[in-house]
C-alpha positions in Angstrom: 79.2 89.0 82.7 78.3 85.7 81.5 80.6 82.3 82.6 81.5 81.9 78.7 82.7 85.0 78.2 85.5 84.9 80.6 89.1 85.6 78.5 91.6 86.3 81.5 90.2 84.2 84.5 88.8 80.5 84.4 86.0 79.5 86.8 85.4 75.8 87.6 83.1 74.2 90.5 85.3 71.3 92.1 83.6 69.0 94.7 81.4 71.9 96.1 84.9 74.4 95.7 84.6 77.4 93.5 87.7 77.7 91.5 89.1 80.6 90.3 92.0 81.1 88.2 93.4 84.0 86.3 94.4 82.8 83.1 97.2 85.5 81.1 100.2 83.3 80.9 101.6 85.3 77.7 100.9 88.5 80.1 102.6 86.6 83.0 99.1 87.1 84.5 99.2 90.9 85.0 96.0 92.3 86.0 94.4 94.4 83.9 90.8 96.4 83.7 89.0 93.5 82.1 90.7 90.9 84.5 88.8 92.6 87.4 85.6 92.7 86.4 86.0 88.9 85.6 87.5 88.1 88.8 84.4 90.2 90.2 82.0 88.4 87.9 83.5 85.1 89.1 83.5 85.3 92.7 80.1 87.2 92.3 79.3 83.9 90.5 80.4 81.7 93.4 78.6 83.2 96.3 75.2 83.2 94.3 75.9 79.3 93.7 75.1 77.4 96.9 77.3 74.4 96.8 79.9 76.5 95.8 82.1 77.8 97.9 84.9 80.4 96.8 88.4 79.5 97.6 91.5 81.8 97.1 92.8 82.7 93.3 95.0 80.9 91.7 97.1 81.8 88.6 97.8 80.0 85.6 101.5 79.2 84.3 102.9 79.5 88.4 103.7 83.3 87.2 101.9 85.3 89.9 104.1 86.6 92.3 103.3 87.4 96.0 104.0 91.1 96.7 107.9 91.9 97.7 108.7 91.8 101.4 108.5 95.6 103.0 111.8 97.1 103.2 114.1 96.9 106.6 113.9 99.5 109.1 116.4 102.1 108.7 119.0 101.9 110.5 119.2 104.1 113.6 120.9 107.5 113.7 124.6 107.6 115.1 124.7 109.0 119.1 126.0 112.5 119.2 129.4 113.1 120.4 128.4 113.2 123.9 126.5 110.1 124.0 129.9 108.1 123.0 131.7 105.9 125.7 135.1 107.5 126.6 138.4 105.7 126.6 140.5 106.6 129.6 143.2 107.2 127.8 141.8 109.2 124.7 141.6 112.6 124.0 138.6 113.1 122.1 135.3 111.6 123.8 133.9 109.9 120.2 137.6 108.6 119.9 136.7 105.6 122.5 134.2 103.8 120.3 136.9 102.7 118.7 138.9 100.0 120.7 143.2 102.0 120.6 
């Protein structure tokens, strides 16, 4: 794919730095099967050109959005009965986790 027919990403050379931007505002810059194979064209692009050298994407409009952090570890399982501390003065032996 040729430079000038790039629709979704923008490639410019800036002092010897290959930039790369996708360019899908109205789509909030959503990827889509076209956008890769610019993106592939583009970087292809970069590494052929010797004084350019590729740098990171950016994204036009500031509406890319890293991925969401992982989710927390679960919490751990409650101890079985027998595993609980004992107050001296209760009854039941799960009874003493709770401060009577």
């Amino acid at each position: 794919m040729r430079l000038d027919e790039l629709t979704d990403v923008r490639y410019a050379v800036q002092e010897q730095c290959a930039i790369v931007t996708m360019d899908r505002p109205d789509r909030m810059n959503a990827f889509r099967g076209r956008t890769v194979d610019e993106l592939i064209s583009a970087f292809k692009h970069a590494w052929a050109d010797p004084p350019a050298t590729p740098r990171p994407t950016a994204a036009a409009g500031g509406s890319a959005q890293p991925p969401p952090p992982p989710p927390a570890p679960a919490r751990p399982a409650a101890p079985p009965a027998a595993a609980c501390h004992q107050h001296p003065r209760a009854s039941d032996p799960c009874s003493g986790a709770v401060d009577m």
